[in-house]
GULO-396941 format. One record per residue (C-alpha): residue number from 0; residue in three letters; y, z, x. Coordinates in Angstrom, 2 decimals, m for minus. Layout:
% GULO-396941
> NUM, ALA, Y, Z, X
...
% end
This chain:
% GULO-396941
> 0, UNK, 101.01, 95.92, 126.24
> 1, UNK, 104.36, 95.13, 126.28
> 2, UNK, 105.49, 91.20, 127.63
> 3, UNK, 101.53, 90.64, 129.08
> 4, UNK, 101.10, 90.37, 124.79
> 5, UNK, 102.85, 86.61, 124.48
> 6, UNK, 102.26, 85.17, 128.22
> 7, UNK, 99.55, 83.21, 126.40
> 8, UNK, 100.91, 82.87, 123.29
> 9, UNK, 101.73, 79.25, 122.47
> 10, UNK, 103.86, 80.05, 119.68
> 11, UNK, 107.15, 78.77, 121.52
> 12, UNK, 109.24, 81.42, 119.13
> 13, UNK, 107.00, 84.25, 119.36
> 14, UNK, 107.03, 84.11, 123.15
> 15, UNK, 111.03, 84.03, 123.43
> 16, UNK, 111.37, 86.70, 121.24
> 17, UNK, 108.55, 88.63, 122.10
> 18, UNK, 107.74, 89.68, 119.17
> 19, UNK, 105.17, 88.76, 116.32
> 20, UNK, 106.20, 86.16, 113.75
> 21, UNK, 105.66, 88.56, 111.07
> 22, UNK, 108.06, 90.51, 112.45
> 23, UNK, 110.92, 87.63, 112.80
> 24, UNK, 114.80, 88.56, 111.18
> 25, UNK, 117.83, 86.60, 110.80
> 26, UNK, 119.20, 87.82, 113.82
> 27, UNK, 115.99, 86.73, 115.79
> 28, UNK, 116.80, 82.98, 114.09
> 29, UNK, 120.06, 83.46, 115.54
> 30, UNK, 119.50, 84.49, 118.74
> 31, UNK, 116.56, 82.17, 119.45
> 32, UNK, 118.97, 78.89, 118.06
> 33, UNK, 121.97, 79.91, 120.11
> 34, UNK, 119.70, 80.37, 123.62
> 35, UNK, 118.09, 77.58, 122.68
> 36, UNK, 121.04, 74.80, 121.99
> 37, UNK, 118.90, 74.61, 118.79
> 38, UNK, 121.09, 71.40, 117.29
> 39, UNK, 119.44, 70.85, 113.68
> 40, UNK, 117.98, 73.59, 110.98
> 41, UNK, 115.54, 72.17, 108.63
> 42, UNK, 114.28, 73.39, 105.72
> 43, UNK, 110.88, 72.90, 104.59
> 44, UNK, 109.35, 73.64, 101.05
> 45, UNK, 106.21, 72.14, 99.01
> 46, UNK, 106.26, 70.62, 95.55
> 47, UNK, 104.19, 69.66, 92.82
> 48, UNK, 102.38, 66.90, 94.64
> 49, UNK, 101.18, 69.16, 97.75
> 50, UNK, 103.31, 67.43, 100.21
> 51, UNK, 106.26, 68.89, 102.77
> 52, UNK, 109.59, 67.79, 101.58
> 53, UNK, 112.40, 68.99, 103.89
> 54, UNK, 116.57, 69.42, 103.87
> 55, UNK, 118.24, 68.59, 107.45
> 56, UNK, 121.29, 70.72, 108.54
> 57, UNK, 123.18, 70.13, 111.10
> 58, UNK, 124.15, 73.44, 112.99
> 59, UNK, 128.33, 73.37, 113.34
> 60, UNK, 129.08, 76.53, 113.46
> 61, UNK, 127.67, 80.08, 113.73
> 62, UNK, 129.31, 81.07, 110.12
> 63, UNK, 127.91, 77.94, 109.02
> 64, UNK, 124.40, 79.05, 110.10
> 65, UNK, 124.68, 82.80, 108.85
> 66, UNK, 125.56, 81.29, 104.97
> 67, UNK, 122.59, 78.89, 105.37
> 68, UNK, 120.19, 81.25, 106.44
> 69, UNK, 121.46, 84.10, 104.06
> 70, UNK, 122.07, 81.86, 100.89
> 71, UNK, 119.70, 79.51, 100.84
> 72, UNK, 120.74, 75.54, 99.55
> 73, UNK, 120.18, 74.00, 95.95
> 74, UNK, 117.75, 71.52, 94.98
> 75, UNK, 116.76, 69.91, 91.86
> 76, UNK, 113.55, 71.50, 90.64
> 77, UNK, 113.27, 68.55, 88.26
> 78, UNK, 112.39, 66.05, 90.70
> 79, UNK, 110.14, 68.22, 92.26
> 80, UNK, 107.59, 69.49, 89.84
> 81, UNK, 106.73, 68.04, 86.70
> 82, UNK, 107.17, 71.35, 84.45
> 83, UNK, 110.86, 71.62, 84.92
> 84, UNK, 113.18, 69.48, 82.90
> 85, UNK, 116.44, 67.76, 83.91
> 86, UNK, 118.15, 69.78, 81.79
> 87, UNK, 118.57, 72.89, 83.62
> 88, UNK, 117.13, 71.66, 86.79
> 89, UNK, 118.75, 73.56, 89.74
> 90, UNK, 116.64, 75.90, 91.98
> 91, UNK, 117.13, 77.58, 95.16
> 92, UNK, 115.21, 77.61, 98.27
> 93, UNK, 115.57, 80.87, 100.14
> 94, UNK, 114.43, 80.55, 103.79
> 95, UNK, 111.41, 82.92, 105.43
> 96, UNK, 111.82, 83.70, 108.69
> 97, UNK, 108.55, 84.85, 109.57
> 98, UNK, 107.39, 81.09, 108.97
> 99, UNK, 110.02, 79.32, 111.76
> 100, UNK, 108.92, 77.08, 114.36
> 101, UNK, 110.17, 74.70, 116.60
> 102, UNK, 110.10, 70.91, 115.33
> 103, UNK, 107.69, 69.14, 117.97
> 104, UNK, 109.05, 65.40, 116.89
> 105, UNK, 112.37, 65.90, 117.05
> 106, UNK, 114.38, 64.39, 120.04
> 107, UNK, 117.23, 66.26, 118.52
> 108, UNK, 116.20, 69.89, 119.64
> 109, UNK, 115.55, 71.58, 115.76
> 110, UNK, 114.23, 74.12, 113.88
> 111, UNK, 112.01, 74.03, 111.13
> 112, UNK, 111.54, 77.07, 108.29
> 113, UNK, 109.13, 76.75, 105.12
> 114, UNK, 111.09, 78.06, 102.28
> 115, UNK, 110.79, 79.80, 98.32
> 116, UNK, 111.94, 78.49, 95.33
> 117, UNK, 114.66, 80.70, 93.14
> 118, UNK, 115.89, 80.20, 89.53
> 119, UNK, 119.23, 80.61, 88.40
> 120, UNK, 119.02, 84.12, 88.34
> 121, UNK, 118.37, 84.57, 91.53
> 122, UNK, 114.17, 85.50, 91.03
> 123, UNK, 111.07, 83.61, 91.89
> 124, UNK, 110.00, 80.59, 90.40
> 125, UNK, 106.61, 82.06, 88.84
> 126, UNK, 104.93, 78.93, 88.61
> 127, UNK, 106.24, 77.86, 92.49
> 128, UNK, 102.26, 77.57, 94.30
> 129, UNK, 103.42, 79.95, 97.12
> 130, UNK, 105.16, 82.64, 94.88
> 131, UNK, 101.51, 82.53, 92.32
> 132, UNK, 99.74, 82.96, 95.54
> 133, UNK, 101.68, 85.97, 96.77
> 134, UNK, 101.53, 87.70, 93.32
> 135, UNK, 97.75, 86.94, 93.71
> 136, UNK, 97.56, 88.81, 96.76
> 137, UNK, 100.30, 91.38, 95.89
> 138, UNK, 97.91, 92.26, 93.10
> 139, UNK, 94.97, 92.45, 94.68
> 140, UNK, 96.08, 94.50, 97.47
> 141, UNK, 97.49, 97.12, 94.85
> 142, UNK, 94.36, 97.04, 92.65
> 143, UNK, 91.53, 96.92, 95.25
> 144, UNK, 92.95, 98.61, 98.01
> 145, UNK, 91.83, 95.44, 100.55
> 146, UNK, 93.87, 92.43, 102.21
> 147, UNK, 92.53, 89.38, 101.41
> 148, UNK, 92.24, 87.37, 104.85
> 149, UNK, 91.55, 83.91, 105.02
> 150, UNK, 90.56, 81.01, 107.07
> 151, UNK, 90.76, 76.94, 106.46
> 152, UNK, 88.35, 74.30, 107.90
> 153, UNK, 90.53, 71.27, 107.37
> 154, UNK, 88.23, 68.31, 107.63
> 155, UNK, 89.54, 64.64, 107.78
> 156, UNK, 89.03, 61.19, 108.90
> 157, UNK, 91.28, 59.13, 111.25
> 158, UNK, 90.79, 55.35, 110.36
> 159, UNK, 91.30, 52.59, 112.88
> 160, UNK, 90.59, 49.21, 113.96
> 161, UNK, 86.65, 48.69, 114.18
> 162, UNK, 87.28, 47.29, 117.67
> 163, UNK, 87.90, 50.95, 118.72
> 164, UNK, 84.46, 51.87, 118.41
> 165, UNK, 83.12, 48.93, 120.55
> 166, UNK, 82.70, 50.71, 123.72
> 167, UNK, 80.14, 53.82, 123.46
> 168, UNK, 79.71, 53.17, 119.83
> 169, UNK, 79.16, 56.05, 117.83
> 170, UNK, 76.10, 56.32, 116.23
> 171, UNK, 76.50, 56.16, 112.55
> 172, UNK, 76.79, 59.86, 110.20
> 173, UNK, 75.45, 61.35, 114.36
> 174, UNK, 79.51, 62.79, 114.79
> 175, UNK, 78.95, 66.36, 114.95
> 176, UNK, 80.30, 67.80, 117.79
> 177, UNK, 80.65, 64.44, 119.78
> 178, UNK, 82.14, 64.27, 122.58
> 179, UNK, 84.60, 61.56, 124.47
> 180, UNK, 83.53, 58.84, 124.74
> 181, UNK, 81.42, 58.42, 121.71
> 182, UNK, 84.30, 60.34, 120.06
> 183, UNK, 87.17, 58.02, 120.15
> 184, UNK, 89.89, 60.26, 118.77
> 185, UNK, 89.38, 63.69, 120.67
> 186, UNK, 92.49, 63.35, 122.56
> 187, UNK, 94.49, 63.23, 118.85
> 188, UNK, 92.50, 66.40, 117.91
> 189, UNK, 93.48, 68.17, 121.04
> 190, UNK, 97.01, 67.02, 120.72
> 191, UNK, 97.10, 68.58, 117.32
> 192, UNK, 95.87, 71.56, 118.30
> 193, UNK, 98.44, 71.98, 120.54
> 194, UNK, 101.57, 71.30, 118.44
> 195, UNK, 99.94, 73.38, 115.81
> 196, UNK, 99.79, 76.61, 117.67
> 197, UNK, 103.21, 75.82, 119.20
> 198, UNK, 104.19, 76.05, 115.59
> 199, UNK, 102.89, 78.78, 114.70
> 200, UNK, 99.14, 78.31, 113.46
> 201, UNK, 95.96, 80.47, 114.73
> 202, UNK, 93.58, 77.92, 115.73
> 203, UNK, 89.82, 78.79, 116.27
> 204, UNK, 88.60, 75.51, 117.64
> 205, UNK, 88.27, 71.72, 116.83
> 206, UNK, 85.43, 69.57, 117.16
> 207, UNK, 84.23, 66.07, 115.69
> 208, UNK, 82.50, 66.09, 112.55
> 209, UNK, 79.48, 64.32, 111.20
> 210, UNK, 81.07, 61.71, 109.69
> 211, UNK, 82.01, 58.18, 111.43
> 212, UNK, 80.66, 54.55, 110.25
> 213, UNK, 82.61, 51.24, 110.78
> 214, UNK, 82.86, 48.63, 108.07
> 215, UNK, 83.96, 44.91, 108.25
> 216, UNK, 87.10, 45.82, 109.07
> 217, UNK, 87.75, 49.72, 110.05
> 218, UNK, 86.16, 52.23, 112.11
> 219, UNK, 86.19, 55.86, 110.30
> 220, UNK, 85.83, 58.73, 112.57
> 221, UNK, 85.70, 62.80, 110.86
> 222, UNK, 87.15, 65.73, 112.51
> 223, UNK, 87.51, 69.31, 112.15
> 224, UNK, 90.43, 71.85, 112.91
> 225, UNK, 89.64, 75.49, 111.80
> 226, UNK, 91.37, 78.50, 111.35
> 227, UNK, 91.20, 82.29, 112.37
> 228, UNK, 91.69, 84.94, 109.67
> 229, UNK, 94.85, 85.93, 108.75
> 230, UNK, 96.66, 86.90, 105.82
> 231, UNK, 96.09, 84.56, 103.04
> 232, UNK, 100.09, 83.81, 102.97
> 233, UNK, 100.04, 82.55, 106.14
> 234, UNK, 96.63, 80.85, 106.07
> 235, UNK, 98.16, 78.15, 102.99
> 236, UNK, 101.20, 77.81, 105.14
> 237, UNK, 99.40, 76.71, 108.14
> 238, UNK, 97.26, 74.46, 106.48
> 239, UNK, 100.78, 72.87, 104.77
> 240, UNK, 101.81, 72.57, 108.44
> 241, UNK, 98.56, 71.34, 110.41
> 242, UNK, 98.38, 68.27, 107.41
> 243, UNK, 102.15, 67.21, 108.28
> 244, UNK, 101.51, 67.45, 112.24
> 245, UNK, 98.23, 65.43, 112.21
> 246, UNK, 99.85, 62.70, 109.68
> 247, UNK, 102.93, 62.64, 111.81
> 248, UNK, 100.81, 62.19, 115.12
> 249, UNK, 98.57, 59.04, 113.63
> 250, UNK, 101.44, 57.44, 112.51
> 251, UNK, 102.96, 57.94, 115.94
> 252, UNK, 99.52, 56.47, 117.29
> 253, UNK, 99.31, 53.66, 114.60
> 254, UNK, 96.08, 54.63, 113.21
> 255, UNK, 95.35, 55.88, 109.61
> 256, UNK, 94.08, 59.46, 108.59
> 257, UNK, 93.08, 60.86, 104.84
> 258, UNK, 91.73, 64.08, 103.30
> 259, UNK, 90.40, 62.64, 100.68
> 260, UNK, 86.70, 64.07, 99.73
> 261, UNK, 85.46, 60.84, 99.95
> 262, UNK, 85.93, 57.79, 102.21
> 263, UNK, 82.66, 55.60, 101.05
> 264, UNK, 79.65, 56.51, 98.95
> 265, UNK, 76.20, 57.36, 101.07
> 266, UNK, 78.89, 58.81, 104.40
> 267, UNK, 79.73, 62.53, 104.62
> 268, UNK, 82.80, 63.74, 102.55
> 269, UNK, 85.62, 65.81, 103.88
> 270, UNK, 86.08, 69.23, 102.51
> 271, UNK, 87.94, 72.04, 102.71
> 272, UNK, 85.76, 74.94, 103.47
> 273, UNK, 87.57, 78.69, 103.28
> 274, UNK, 86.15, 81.50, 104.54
> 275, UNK, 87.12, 84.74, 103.40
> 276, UNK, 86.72, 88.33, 104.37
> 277, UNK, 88.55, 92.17, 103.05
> 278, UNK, 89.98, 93.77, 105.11
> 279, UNK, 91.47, 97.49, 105.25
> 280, UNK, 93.54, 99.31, 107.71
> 281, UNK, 93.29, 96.56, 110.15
> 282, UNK, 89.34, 96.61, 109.58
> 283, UNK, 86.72, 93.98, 108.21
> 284, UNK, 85.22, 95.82, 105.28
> 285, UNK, 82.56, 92.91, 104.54
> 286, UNK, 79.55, 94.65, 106.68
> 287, UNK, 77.87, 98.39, 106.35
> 288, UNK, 74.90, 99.32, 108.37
> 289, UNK, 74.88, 95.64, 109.68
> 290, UNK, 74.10, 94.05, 105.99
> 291, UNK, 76.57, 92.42, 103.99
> 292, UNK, 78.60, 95.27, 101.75
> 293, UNK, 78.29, 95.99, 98.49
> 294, UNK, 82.09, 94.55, 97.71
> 295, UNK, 81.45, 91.33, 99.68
> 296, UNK, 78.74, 91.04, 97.28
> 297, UNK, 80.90, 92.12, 94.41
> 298, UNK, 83.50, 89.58, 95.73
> 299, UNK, 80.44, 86.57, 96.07
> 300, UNK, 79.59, 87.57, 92.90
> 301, UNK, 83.21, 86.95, 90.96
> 302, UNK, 84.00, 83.67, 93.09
> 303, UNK, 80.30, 82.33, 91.41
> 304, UNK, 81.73, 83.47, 88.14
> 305, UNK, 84.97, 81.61, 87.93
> 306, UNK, 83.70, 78.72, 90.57
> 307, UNK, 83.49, 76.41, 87.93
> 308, UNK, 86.99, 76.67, 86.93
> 309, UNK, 87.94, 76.68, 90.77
> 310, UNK, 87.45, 73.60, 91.11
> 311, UNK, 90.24, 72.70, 89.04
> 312, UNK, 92.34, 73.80, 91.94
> 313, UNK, 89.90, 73.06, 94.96
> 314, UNK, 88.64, 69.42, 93.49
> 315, UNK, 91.61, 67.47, 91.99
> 316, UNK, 91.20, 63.96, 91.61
> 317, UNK, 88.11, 61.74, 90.83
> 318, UNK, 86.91, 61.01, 94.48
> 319, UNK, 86.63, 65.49, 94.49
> 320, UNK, 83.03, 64.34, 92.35
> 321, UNK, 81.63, 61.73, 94.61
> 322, UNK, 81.78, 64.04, 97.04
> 323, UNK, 79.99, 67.01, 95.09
> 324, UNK, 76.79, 65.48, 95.13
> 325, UNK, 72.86, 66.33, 96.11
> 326, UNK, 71.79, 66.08, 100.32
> 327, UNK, 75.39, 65.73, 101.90
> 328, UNK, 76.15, 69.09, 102.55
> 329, UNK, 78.32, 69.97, 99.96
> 330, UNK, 77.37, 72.47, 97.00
> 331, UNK, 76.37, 71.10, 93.58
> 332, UNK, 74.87, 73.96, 92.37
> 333, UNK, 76.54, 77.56, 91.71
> 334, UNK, 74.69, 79.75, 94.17
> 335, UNK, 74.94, 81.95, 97.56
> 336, UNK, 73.04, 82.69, 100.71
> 337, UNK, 72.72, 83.51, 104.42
> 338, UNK, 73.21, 80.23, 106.47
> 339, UNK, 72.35, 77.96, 104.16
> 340, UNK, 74.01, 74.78, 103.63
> 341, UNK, 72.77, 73.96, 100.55
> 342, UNK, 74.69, 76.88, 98.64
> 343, UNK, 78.41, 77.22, 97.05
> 344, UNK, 78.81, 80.17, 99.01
> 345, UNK, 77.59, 80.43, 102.60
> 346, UNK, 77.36, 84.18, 104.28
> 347, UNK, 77.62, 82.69, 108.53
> 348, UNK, 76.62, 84.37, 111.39
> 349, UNK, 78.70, 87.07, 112.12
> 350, UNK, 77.56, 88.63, 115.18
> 351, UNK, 76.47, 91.83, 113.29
> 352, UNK, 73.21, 92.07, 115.28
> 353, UNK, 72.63, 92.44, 119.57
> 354, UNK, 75.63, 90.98, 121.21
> 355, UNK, 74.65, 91.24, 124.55
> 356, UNK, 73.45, 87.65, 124.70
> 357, UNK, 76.09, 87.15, 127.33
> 358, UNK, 74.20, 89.46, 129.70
> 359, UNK, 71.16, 87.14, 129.31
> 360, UNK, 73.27, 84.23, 129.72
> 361, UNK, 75.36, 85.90, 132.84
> 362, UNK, 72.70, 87.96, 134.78
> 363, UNK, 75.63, 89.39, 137.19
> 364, UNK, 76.87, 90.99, 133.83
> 365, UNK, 75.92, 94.20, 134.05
> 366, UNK, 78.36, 96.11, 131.15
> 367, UNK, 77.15, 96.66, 127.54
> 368, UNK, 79.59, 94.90, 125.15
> 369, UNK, 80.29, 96.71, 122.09
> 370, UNK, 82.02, 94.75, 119.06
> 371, UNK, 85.16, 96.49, 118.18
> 372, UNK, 85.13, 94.74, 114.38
> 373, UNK, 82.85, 92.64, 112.48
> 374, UNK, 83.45, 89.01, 112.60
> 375, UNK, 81.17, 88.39, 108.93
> 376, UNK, 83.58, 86.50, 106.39
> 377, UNK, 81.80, 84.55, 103.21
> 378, UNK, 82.58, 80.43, 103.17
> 379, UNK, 83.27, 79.15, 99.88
> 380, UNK, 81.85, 75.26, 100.28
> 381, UNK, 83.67, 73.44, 97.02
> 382, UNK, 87.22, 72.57, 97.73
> 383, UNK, 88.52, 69.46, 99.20
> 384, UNK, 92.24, 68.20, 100.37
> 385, UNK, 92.93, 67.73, 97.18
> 386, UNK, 93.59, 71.02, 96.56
> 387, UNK, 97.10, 72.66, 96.46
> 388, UNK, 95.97, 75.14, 98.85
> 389, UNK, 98.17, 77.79, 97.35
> 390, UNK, 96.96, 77.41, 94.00
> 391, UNK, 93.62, 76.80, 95.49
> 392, UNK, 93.69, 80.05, 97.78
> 393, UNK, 95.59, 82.32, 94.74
> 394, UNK, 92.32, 81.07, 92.39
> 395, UNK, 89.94, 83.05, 95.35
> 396, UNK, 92.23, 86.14, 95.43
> 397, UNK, 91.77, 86.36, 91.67
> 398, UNK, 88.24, 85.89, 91.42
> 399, UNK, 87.40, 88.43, 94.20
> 400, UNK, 89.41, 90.78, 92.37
> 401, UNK, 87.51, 89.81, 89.18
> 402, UNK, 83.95, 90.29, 91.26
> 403, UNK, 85.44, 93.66, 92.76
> 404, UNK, 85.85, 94.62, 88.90
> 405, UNK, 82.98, 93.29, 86.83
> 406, UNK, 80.26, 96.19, 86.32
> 407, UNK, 77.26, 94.16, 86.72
> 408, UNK, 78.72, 92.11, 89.93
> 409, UNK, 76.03, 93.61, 91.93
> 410, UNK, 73.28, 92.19, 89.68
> 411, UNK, 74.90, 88.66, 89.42
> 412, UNK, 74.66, 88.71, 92.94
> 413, UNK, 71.19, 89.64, 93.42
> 414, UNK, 70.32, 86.89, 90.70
> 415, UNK, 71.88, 84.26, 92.19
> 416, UNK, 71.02, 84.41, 95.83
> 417, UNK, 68.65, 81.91, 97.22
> 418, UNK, 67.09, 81.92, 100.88
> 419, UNK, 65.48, 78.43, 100.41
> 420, UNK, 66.74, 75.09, 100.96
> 421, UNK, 66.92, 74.15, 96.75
> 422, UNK, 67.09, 70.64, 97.28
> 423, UNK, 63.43, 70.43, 98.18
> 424, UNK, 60.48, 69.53, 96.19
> 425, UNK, 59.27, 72.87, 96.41
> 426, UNK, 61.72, 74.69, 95.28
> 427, UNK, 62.79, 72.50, 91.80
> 428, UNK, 61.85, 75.29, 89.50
> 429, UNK, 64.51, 77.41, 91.23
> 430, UNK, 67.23, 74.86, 91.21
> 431, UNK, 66.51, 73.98, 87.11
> 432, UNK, 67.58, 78.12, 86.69
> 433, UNK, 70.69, 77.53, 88.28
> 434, UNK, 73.96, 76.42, 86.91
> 435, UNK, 75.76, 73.21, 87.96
> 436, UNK, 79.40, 72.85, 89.12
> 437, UNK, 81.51, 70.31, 87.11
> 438, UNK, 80.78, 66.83, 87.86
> 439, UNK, 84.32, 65.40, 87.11
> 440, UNK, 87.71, 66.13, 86.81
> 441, UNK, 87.18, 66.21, 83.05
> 442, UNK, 84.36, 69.24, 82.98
> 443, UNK, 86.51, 71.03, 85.15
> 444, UNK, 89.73, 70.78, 83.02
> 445, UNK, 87.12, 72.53, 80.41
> 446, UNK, 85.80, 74.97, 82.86
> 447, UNK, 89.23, 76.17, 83.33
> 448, UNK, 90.15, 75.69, 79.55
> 449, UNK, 87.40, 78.13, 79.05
> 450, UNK, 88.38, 80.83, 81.52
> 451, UNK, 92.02, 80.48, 81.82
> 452, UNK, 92.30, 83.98, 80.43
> 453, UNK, 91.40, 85.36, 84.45
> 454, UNK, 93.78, 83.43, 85.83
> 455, UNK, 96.69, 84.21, 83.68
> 456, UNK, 95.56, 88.09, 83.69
> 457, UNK, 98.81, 90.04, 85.41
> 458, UNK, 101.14, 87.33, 84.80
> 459, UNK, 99.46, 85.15, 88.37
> 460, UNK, 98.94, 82.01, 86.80
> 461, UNK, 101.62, 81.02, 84.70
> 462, UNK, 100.40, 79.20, 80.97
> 463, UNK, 101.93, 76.33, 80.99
> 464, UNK, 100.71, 75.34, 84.63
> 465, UNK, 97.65, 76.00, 83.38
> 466, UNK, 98.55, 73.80, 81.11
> 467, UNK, 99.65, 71.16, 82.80
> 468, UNK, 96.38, 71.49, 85.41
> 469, UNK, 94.40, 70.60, 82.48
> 470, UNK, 96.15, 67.86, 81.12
> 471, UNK, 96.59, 66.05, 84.83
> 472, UNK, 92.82, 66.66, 84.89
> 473, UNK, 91.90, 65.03, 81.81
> 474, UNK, 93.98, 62.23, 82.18
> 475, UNK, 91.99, 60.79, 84.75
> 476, UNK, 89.43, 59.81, 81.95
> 477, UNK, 86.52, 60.27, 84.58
> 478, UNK, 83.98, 62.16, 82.41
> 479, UNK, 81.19, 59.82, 83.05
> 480, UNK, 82.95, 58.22, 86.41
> 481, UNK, 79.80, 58.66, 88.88
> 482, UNK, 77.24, 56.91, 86.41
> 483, UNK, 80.00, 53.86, 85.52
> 484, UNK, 80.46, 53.32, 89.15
> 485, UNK, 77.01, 53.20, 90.16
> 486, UNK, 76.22, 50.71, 92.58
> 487, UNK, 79.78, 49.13, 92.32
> 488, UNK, 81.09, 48.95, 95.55
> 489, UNK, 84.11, 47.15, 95.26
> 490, UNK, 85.35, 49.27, 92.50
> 491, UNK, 84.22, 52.63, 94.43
> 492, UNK, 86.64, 51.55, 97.53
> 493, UNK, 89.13, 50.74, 95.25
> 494, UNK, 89.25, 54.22, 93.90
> 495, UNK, 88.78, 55.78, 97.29
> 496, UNK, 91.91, 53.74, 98.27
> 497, UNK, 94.13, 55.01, 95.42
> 498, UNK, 93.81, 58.64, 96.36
> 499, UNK, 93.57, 57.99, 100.30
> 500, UNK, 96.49, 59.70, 100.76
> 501, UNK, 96.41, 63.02, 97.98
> 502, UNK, 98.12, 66.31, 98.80
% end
């Protein structure tokens, strides 16, 4: 394929090197920052809050930039993650190439480069989210034989002035897939997009969500950025990126934007929906005979089993439960099933039928297509931008693996897959068999309490951050939060405001 492979390729490093980012060295970092009067290096890395914290260099001599990119710099772990005294505080971060991209703020031309954490001796930091995330997938890979691939649906709300909504109001929770100019904010989406693939990400699409209402003061507008598969590495760091980029942009554009599950009580949530698929030799294993395999439903049936202690990743702070809560589209009950909204775990379309609808819809069409891979992935519905998504994401890979590994899988699956809408009248007797996912922070600190043992299996999960997960988790003191604030408005937005801005 040769150069025709990265004509369209927006990722500005992948199409000057010509090559796949995977595939980046040292010397490619090199080259691209000397043909490039590249001024600036920085180097990015995520601590215990979630957040991207960076370390600017400036570039003054080649030898200068060899040591930095071979070496790494020190920082101190202690004011970066709770779990590490001040004591013996000192960690490394080692640069990876594969994750540089080009800074799109920067007047000062600069690169950027997410980085790992190293301990004194010179070896991972096993409780660092994006080392327990690649021994997650390291193990499953050797143990099942499959990649996990992933893909994010980052969800979010840009907040601004209620005069902004005005002119073609928006009609209220009517947001889906609006266009401009009922959608006000399109052209922030779009110029997201952009500086996300430039940086590396593999966008699928955007689109407006559901969500938009305007109080006294603000209007609130939801949006959607998702994903394409790729390895579950890559799919955290993206995420990590595409948060920074879109806060960076609405500050730019003076307007607000959250995460947070929950904006107001009675207006869709924002979640974090990941869909997941295996994958082996470069093919999607999660279809035979055009029906949903046997390990995708060994997989469905091990993220059920542990999906109440997921959420202690995926749903971290008390506005996760306001969210998780009957007739808004978001799971309450543990469950799976084909297109259904109503379930934890959704199985999409995935074009495993006739795909010649394009013929029908292009009569002067006249050749057969023929799929050359399944599209099907399963969509977990739970988690919300609260989540570390490398925690969040290394909690999946473990409970696949447990699904892929449980003898009766198969049977949990078949018992806990519904084809009806449960919320309805109709169908209460079937909801009353079904379990419920925690409905605070509290009942999931004891979900994960009680199955911590899966997550520590293989040395993944480190004790004492599960640990520590627990204890921030029952600190919050929200056991009975949803009943308390009942019908208290001006408490609820006070709470929402608190964790406006989490992870």
């Amino acid at each position: 394929m040769g150069k025709n492979q990265f004509e369209l390729n927006p990722n500005v490093l992948e199409k000057w090197l010509q090559k796949p980012a995977e595939e980046f060295t040292k010397k490619d970092i090199i080259d691209y920052i000397i043909g490039n009067d590249i001024e600036m290096m920085n180097f990015r890395y995520v601590a215990g809050d979630g957040k991207l914290k960076s370390l600017n260099f400036v570039i003054n001599s080649l030898e200068h930039l060899d040591q930095v990119l071979t070496t790494g710099e020190r920082v101190d772990g202690s004011s970066l993650f709770s779990f590490i005294g001040a004591g013996s505080s000192d960690l490394y971060i080692i640069p990876r190439y594969r994750t540089a991209f080009v800074n799109p703020f920067e007047e000062t031309p600069s690169l950027d480069i997410l980085c790992s954490y190293y301990n004194n001796e010179g070896k991972p930091l096993e409780s660092a989210p994006e080392y327990i995330l690649r021994k997650a997938h390291n193990e499953f890979k050797k143990t099942t034989g499959y990649k996990f691939k992933a893909l994010c649906e980052l969800e979010y709300y840009i907040i601004a002035d209620k005069t902004e909504n005005e002119l073609f109001p928006a009609v209220d929770q009517k947001g889906y897939h609006t266009s401009d100019p009922y959608g006000k904010f399109e052209f922030i989406r779009k110029e997201a997009m952009h500086l996300i693939a430039m940086c590396g990400g593999k966008i699928k699409y955007g689109h407006s969500e559901v969500g938009n209402f305007t109080d006294e003061k603000y209007y609130y507008e939801q949006q959607e950025i998702e994903f394409l598969p790729c390895d579950a590495e890559s799919a955290a760091d993206q995420m990590l990126i595409a948060k920074w980029i879109l806060r960076k942009l609405c500050n730019d554009y003076e307007v607000n934007l959250s995460f947070a599950p929950k904006i107001t009580v009675g207006k869709a949530g924002s979640g974090l929906h990941i869909h997941m698929m295996l994958e082996k030799d470069g093919k999607n294993m999660m279809v035979k005979d055009d029906k949903l395999s046997e390990d995708a439903r060994k997989m469905i049936a091990g993220l059920l089993d542990l999906s109440d202690a997921l959420t202690a990743f995926g749903n971290t702070i008390p506005t996760s439960y306001l969210r998780l809560v009957p007739h808004q589209e978001a799971p309450t009950n543990i469950c799976w099933g084909d297109r259904n909204r109503s379930v934890l775990i959704r199985v999409p379309l995935g074009w495993t039928g006739d795909v010649n609808m394009v013929l029908d819809a292009n009569p002067l069409e006249t050749e057969k297509v023929k799929m050359a891979d399944s599209k099907q992935t399963v969509e977990i519905r739970s988690g919300d931008g609260s989540a570390d998504v490398y925690l969040y994401i290394a909690g999946l890979i473990v409970a696949s693996q447990h699904g892929l590994q449980m003898p009766n899988a198969l049977d949990i699956a078949e018992q806990l897959y519904v084809d009806v809408n449960i919320f309805h009248d109709e169908h209460k007797d079937k909801l009353e068999q079904l379990k419920g996912l925690p409905i605070s922070c509290y009942e999931s600190a004891i979900a994960l309490e009680e199955k911590r043992e899966f997550f520590e299996r293989n040395g993944i999960f480190q004790s004492g951050l599960i640990d520590s997960t627990i204890k921030m988790l029952k600190s919050y003191n929200d056991k009975n939060l949803s009943e308390e604030l009942y019908g208290k408005h001006d408490e609820i937005y006070e709470l929402v405001m608190k964790y406006l801005h989490t992870m």
